[in-house]
C-alpha positions as CSV (number, residue, x, y, z in Angstrom):
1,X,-61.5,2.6,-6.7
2,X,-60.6,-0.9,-8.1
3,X,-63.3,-3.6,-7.6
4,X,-60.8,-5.4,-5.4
5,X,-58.8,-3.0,-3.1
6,X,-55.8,-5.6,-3.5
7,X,-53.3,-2.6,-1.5
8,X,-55.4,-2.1,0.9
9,X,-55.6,-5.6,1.4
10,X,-51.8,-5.3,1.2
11,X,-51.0,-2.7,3.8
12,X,-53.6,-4.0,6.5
13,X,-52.4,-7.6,6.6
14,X,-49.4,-6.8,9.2
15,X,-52.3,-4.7,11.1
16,X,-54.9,-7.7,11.1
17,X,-52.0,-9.5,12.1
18,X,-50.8,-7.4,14.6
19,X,-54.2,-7.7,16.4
20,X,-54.4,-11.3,16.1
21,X,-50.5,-11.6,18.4
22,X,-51.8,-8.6,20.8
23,X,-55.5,-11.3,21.5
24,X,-53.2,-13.9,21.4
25,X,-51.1,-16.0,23.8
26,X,-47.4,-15.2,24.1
27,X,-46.5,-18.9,22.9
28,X,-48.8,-18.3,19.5
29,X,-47.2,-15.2,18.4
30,X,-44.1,-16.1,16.5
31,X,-46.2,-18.0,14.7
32,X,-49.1,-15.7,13.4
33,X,-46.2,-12.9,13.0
34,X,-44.8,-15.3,10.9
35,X,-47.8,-16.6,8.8
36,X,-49.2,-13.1,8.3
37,X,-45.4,-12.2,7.2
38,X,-45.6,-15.0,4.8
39,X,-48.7,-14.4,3.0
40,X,-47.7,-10.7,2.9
41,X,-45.1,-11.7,0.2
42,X,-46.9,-13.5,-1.6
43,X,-49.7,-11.2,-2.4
44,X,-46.5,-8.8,-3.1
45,X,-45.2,-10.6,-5.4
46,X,-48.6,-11.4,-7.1
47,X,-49.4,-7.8,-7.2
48,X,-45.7,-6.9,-8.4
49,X,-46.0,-9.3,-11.6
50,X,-49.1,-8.7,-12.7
51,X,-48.2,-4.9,-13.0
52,X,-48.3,-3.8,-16.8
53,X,-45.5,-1.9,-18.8
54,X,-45.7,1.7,-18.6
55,X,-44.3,3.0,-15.5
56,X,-47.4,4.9,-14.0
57,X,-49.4,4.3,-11.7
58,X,-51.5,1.0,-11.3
59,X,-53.7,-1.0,-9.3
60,X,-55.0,2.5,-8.1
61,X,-57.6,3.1,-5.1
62,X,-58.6,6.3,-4.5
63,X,-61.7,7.7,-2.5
64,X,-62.3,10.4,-0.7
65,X,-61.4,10.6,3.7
66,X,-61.3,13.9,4.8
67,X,-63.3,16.5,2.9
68,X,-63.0,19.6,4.2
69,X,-58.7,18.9,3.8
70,X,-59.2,17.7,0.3
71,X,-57.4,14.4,2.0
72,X,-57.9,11.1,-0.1
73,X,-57.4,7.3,0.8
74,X,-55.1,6.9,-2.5
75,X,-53.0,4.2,-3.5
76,X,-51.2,3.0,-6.4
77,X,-48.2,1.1,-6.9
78,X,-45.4,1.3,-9.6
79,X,-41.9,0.0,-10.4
80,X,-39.9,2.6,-7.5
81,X,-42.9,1.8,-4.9
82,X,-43.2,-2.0,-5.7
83,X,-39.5,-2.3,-5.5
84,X,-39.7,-1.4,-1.4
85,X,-43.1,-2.9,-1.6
86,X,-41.2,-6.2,-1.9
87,X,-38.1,-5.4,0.3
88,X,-40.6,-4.6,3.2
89,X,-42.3,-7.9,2.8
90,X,-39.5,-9.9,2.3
91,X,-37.5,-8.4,5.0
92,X,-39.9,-8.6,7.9
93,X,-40.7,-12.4,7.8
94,X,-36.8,-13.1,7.9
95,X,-36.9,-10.6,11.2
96,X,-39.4,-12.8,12.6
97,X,-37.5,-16.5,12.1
98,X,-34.1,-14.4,13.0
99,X,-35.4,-13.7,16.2
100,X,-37.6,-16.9,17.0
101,X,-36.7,-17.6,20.4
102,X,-34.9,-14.2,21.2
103,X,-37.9,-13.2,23.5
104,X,-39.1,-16.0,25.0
105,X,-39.8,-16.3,28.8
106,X,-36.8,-17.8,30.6
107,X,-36.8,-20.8,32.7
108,X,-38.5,-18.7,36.0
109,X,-40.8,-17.1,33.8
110,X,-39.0,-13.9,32.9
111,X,-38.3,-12.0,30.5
112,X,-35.4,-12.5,28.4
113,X,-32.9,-10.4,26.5
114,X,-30.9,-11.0,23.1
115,X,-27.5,-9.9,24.8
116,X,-25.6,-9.0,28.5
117,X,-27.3,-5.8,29.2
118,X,-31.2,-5.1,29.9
119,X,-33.8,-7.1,30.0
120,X,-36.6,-7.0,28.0
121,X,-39.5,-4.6,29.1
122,X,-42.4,-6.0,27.1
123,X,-43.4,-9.7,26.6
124,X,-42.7,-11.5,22.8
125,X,-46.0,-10.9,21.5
126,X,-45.3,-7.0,21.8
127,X,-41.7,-7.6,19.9
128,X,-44.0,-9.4,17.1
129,X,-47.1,-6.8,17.3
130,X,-44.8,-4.2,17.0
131,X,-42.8,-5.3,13.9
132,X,-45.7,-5.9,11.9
133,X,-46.6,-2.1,12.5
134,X,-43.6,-1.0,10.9
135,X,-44.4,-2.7,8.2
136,X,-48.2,-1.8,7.6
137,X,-46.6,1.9,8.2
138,X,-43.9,1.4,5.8
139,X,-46.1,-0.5,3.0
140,X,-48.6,2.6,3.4
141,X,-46.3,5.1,2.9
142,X,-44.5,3.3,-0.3
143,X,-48.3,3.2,-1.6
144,X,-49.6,6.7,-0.8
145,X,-50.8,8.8,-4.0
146,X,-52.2,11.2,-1.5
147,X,-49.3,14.0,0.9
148,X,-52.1,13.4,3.7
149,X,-52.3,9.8,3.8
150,X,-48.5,9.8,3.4
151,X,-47.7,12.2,6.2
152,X,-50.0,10.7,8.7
153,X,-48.0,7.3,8.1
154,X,-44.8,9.2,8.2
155,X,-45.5,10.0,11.3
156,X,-47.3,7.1,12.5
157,X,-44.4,5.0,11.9
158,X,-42.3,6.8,15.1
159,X,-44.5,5.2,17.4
160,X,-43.9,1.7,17.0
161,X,-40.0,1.8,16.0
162,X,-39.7,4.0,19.7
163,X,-41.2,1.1,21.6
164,X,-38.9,-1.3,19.6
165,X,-36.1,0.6,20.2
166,X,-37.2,1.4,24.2
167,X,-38.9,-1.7,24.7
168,X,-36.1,-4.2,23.6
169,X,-33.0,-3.0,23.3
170,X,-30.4,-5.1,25.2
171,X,-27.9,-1.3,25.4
172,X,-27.9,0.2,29.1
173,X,-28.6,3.7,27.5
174,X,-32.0,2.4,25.0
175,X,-34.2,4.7,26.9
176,X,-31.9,7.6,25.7
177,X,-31.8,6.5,21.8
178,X,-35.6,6.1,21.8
179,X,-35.7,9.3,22.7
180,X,-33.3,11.5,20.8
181,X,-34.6,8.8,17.7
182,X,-37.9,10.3,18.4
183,X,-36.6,14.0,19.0
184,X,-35.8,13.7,15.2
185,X,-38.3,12.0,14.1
186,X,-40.5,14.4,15.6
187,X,-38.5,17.5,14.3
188,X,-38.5,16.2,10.6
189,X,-42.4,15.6,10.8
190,X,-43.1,19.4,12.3
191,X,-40.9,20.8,9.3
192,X,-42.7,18.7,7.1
193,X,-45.7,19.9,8.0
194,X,-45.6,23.0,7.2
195,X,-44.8,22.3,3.8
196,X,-47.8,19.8,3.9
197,X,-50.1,22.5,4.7
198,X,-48.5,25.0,2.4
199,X,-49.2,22.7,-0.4
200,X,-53.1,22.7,0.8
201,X,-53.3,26.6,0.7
202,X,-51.3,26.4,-2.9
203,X,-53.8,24.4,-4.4
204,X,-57.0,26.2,-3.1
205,X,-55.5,29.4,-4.7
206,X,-55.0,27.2,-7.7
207,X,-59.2,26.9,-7.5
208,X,-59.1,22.6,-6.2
209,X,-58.2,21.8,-2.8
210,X,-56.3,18.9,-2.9
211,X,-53.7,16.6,-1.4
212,X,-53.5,14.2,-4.6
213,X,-49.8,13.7,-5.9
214,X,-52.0,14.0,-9.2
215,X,-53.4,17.0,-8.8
216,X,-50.8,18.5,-7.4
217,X,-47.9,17.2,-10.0
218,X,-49.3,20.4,-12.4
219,X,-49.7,22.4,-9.6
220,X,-47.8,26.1,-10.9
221,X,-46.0,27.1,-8.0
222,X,-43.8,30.4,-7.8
223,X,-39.6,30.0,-7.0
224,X,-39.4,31.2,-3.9
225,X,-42.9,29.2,-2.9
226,X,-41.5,25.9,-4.3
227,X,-38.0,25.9,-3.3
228,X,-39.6,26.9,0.7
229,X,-41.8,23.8,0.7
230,X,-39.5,21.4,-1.0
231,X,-36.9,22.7,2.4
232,X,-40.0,21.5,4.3
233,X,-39.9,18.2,2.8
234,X,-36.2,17.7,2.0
235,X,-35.5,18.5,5.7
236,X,-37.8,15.4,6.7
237,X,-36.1,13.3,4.7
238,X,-32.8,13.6,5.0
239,X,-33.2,13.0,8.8
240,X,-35.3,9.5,8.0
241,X,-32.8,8.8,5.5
242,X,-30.3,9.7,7.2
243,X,-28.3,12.5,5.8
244,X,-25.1,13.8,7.2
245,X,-25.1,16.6,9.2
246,X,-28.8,15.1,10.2
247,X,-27.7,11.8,11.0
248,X,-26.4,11.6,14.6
249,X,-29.4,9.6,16.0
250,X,-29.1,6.3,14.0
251,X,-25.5,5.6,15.4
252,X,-27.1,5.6,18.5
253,X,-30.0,4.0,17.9
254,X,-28.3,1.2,16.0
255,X,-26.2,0.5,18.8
256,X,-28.9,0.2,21.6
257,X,-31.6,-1.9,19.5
258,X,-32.3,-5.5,19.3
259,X,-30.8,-7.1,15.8
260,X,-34.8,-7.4,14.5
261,X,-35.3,-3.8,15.9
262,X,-31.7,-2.7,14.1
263,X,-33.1,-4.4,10.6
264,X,-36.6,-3.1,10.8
265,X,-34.8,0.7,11.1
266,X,-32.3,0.5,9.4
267,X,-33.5,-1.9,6.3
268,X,-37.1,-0.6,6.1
269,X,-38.3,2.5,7.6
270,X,-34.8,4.7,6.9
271,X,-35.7,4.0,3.1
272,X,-39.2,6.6,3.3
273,X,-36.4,8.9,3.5
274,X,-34.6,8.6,0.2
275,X,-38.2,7.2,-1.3
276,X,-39.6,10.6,-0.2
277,X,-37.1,12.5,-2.6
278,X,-38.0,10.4,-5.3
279,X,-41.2,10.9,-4.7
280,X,-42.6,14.0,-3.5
281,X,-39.3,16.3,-3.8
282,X,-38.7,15.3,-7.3
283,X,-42.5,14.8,-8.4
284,X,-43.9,17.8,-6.8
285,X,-40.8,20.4,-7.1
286,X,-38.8,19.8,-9.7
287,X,-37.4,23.5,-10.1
288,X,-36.7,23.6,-6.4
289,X,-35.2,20.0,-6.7
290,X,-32.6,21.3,-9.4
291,X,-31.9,24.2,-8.0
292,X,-31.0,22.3,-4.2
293,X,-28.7,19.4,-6.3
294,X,-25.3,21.3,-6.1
295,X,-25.6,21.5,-2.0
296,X,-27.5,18.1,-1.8
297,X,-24.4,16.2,-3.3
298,X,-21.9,17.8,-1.7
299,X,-23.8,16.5,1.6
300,X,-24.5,13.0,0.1
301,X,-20.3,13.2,-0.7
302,X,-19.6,14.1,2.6
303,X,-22.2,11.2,4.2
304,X,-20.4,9.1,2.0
305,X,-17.1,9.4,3.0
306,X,-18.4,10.3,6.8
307,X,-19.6,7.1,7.6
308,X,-16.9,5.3,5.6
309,X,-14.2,6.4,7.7
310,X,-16.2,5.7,10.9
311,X,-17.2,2.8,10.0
312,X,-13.4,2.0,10.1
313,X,-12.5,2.7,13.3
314,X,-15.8,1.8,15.1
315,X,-15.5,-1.0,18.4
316,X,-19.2,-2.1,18.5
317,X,-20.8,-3.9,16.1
318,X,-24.5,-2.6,15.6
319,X,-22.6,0.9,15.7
320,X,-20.4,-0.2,12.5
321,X,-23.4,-1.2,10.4
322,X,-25.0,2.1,11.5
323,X,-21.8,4.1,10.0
324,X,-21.7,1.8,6.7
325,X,-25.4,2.5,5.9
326,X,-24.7,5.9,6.1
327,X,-22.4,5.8,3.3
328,X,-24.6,3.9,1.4
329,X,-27.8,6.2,2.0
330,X,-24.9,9.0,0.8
331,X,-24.6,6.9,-2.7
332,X,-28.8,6.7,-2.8
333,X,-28.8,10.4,-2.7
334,X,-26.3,11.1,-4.8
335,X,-27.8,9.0,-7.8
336,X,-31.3,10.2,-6.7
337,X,-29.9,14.0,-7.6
338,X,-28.3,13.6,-10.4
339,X,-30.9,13.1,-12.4
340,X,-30.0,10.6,-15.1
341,X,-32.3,7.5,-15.6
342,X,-29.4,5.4,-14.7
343,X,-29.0,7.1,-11.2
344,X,-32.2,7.0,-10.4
345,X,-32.7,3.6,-11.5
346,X,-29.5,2.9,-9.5
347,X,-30.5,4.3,-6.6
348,X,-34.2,2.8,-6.4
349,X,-32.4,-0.6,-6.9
350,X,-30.0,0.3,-4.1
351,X,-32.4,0.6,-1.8
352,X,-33.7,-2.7,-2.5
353,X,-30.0,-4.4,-2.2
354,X,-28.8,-2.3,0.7
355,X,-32.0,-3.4,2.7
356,X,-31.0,-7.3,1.9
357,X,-27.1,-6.8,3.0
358,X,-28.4,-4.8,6.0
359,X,-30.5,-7.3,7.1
360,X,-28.1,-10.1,6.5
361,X,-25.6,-8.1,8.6
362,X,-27.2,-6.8,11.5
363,X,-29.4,-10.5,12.2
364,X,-25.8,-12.6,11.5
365,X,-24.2,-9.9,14.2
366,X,-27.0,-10.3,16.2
367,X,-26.6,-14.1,16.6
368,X,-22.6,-13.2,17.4
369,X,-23.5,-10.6,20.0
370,X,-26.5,-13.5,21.7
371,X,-23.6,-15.8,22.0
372,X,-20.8,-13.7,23.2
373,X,-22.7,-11.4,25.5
374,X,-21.1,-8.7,24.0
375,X,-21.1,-6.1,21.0
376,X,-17.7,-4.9,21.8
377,X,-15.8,-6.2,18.5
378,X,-12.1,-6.0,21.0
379,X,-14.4,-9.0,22.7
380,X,-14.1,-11.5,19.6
381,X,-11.8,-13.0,17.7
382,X,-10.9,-16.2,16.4
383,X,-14.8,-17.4,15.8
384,X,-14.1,-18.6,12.5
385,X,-12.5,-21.6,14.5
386,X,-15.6,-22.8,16.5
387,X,-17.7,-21.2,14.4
388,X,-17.4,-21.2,11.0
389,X,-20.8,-21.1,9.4
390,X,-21.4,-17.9,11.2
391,X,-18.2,-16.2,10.3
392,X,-19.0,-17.5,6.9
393,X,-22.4,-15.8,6.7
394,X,-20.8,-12.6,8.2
395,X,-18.0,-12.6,5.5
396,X,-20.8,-13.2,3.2
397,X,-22.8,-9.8,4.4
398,X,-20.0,-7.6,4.9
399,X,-18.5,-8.8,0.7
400,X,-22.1,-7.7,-0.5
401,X,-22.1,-4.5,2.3
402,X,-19.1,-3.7,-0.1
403,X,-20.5,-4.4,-3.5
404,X,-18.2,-7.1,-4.7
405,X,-18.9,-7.8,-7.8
406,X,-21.2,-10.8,-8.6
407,X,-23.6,-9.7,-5.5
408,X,-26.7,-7.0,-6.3
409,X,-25.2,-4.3,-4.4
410,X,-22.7,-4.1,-7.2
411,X,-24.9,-3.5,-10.1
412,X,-26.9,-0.7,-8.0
413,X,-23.6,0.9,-6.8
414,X,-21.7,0.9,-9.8
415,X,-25.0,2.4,-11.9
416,X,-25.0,5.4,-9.7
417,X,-20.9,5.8,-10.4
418,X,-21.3,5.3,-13.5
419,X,-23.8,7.9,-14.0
420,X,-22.3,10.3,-11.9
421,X,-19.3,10.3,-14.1
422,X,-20.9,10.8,-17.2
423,X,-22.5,14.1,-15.3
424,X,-20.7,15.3,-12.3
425,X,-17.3,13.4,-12.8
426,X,-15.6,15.4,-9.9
427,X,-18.6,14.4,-7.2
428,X,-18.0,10.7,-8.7
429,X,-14.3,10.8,-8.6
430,X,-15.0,11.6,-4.9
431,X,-17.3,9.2,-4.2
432,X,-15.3,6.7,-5.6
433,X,-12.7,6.6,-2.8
434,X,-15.3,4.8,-0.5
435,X,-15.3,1.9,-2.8
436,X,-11.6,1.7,-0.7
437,X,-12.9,2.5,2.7
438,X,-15.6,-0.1,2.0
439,X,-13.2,-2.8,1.6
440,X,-11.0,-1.6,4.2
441,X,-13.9,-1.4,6.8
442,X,-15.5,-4.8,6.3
443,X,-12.3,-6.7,6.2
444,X,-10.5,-4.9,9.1
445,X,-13.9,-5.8,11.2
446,X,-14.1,-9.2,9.9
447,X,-9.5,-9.7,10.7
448,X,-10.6,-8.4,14.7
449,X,-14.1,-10.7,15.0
450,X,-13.6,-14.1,13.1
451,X,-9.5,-14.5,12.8
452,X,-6.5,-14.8,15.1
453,X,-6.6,-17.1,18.2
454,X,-9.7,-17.9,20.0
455,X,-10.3,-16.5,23.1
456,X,-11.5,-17.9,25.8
457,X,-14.8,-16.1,26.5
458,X,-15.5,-17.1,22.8
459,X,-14.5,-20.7,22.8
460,X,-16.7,-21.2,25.9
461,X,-19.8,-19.3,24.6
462,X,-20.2,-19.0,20.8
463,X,-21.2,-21.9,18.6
464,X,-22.2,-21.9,15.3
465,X,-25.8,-20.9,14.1
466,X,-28.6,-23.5,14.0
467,X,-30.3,-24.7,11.3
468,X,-33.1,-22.3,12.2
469,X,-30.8,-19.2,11.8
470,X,-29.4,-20.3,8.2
471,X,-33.0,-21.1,7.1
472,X,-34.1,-17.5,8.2
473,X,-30.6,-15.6,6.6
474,X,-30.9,-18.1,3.6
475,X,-33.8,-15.6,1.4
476,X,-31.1,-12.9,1.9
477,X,-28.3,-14.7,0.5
478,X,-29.9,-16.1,-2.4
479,X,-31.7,-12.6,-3.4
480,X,-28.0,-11.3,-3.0
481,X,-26.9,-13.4,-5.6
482,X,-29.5,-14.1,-7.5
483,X,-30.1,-10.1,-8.1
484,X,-26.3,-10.1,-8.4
485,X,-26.3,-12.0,-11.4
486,X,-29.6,-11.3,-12.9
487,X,-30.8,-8.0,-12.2
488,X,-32.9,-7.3,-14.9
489,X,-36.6,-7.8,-14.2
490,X,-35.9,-6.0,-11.8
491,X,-34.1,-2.9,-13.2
492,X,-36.4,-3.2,-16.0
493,X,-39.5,-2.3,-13.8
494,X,-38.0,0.4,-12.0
495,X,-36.6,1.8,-15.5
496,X,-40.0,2.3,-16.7
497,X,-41.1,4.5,-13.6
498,X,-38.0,6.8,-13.4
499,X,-38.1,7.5,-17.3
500,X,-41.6,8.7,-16.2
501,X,-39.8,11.1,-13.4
502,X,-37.5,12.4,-15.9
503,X,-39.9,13.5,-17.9
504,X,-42.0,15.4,-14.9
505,X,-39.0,16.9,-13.5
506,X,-37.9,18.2,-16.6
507,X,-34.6,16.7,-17.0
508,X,-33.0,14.5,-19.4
509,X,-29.7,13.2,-19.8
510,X,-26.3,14.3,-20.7
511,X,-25.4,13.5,-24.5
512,X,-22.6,11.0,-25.0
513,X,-19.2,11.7,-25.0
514,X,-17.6,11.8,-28.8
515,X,-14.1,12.4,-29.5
516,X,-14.4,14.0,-25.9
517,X,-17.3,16.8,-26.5
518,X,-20.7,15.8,-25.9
């Protein structure tokens, strides 16, 4: 282990936090869950520059927890795990000022409620407690070196998004999304399982008992053996991730969440999933991981275009950024299988920009829907007019949701293209077409909320956001662009790591074209 356990220190900082709301008064809450936020990305971003070139692993803990399972405490960070390492910290602090005053008690002392619908069931300090779980749980699992460690946190995770989801979610039928959120959750984690312990019993007939991605990376597996527990593990993920024909809880979900709940799903914890791949599928079964590509990208296609086209003729808001992300998460698995550095690179950078223009979507819909009362997208229109801040920062979102260029989802979208032409031209040809819906979705939503006459119910409820609000969207708009016109330290670090994965899987890629042969 390192003299200083500086991850550790990392991934407990939400939980010390955590405790310090729950012993806390209601009043005091925002503002340790904002504090602990705060000095959570700092010691991120410390620990993210003063990683050295190389790609591997770094800033490595490891001892050993359960003995008898082989189970380690093992961290280690590198460029793909310090890239969500940064987009969890950054993300969750922005939740917290988003929704500042969302759950405080009301004038007779109850409790409140972002939107028309339900009430809140728990007071503010649970909202706050309960975000900075997801993301010690999410830093934990983009840190794990060890399958244990990893799956416990994989499963961990469930516990606190349910209550966010359950707890306070303004949507009549919240009880039911927790639930059928959970259902799946649950289902991916006892599938995984198996696999988990299948890769126990493979490594004491390989003579060491061990859950160690290290250990188990030059672990010789047999075909069928391989291929059964990378189902395990795929299966798992592309319900967290999610993967169409997995996918039908996070519409759902989406719909009956808070905004910060919504952003905390969908912008953090749905990223384990495609992480996962990268990580585990790809690291510890690369045959298996080859030999599933051709069916995986047909799926990632088909997610692709899926949510696209619902995306389009979706009427409530938190529903439509539910559909868009799943054809994003269908580009992030596409690049992630086919296997060129500039895919993979893509795709880990993806992740990163998709959970910025997420975040920047669902919190600027979220202040919409407080005002209005309603998600219904038939109940806006015209809130440019008294509102134009607002409709500016949703325009904003939605342009970077689509990858114009200039903004960082661009560059991540157009790597994956770009390398899925030079390999699989039909599946990017395909993919392609979404670049279409994309722009058709996001404008047609933005034409019915923020143009034509004003209605009534919106002149006499919506006004523009405070000074608060564009203080707490402002670190998503300027990593948009910033990232948008300056990728490179970024892409640079991530490079590093995924030329590493190459290498372990086996793969390398395609020749160029010349004088059209390769």
């Amino acid at each position: 282990m390192t003299t200083a356990p500086w991850l550790t220190v990392l991934a407990l900082l939400p939980t010390v936090g955590a405790i310090v709301v729950l012993l806390g008064s209601s009043a005091a809450a925002k503002f340790v869950a904002l504090a602990t936020s705060l000095v959570t990305v700092v010691l991120a971003v410390v620990l993210t520059v003063s990683l050295r070139g190389g790609g591997g692993m770094q800033l490595v803990e490891d001892a050993m927890w359960i003995r008898p399972l082989g189970a380690h405490y093992a961290l280690g960070l590198d460029g793909i795990g310090a890239t969500l390492v940064l987009l969890a910290s950054i993300v969750t602090p922005v939740v917290v000022l988003a929704t500042w005053s969302d759950y405080d008690r009301t004038p007779d002392g109850g409790l409140s409620t972002v939107a028309a619908g339900e009430t809140a069931r728990y007071d503010s300090k649970i909202f706050y407690a309960l975000v900075l779980a997801v993301q010690t749980c999410a830093l934990y699992l983009f840190l794990a070196t060890d399958v244990f460690l990893f799956y416990v946190f994989f499963e961990v995770v469930l516990v606190p998004m349910y209550f966010l989801i359950g707890g306070f979610g303004p949507g009549a039928r919240r009880s039911y999304a927790a639930a059928k959120f959970l259902i799946f959750g649950l289902l991916g984690g006892f599938v995984m399982l198996a696999s988990v312990i299948g890769l126990y019993v493979a490594s004491a007939d390989a003579g060491k008992a061990s859950y160690l991605l290290s250990d188990l990376s030059g672990l010789t597996l047999g075909t069928g053996q391989e291929r059964w527990l990378f189902l395990g593990f795929m299966f798992a993920f592309a319900i967290k991730a999610p993967l169409v024909p997995l996918h039908s809880w996070l519409p759902d979900a989406a719909e009956q969440s808070s905004p910060g709940g919504a952003t905390m799903m969908v912008g953090i914890m749905d990223k384990i999933g495609t992480f996962g791949m990268i990580r585990f599928c790809l690291g510890l079964f690369p045959e298996a991981s080859q030999w599933a590509t051709p069916v995986v990208m047909v799926l990632a296609v088909i997610s692709i275009l899926y949510g696209a086209i619902l995306a389009i003729g979706s009427k409530n808001l938190m529903r439509f950024v539910a559909y868009t992300s799943i054809s994003h998460f269908g580009f992030i698995v596409l690049g992630i299988f086919v296997l060129t550095r500039q895919t993979l690179t893509g795709s880990t950078f993806y992740m990163l920009n998709h959970g910025l223009s997420t975040a920047a979507l669902f919190l600027v819909a979220g202040y919409l829907v407080k005002r209005r009362g309603s998600a219904n997208i038939d109940d806006f229109g015209g809130v440019q007019k008294v509102a134009p801040v607002a409709a500016g920062l949703l325009l904003f979102a939605g342009l970077s949701t689509l990858s114009l260029p200039g903004l960082s989802s661009f560059v991540s979208e157009f790597m994956v293209l770009a390398g899925t032409f030079g390999k699989h031209p039909a599946y990017g040809a395909v993919a392609t077409l979404a670049i279409v819906l994309a722009a058709l979705y996001i404008l047609l939503m933005y034409q019915r909320t923020m143009t034509g006459p004003v209605r009534p119910a919106v002149a006499d409820r919506v006004t523009d956001v405070t000074v608060r609000e564009r203080v707490a969207i402002a670190p998503l708009v300027v990593l948009i662009l910033l990232l948008g016109v300056y990728p490179k330290p970024v892409l640079s670090m991530i490079e590093q790591s995924t030329t590493l994965l190459q290498t372990s899987v086996g793969v390398s890629d395609p020749a160029p074209l010349v004088g059209g042969t390769r």
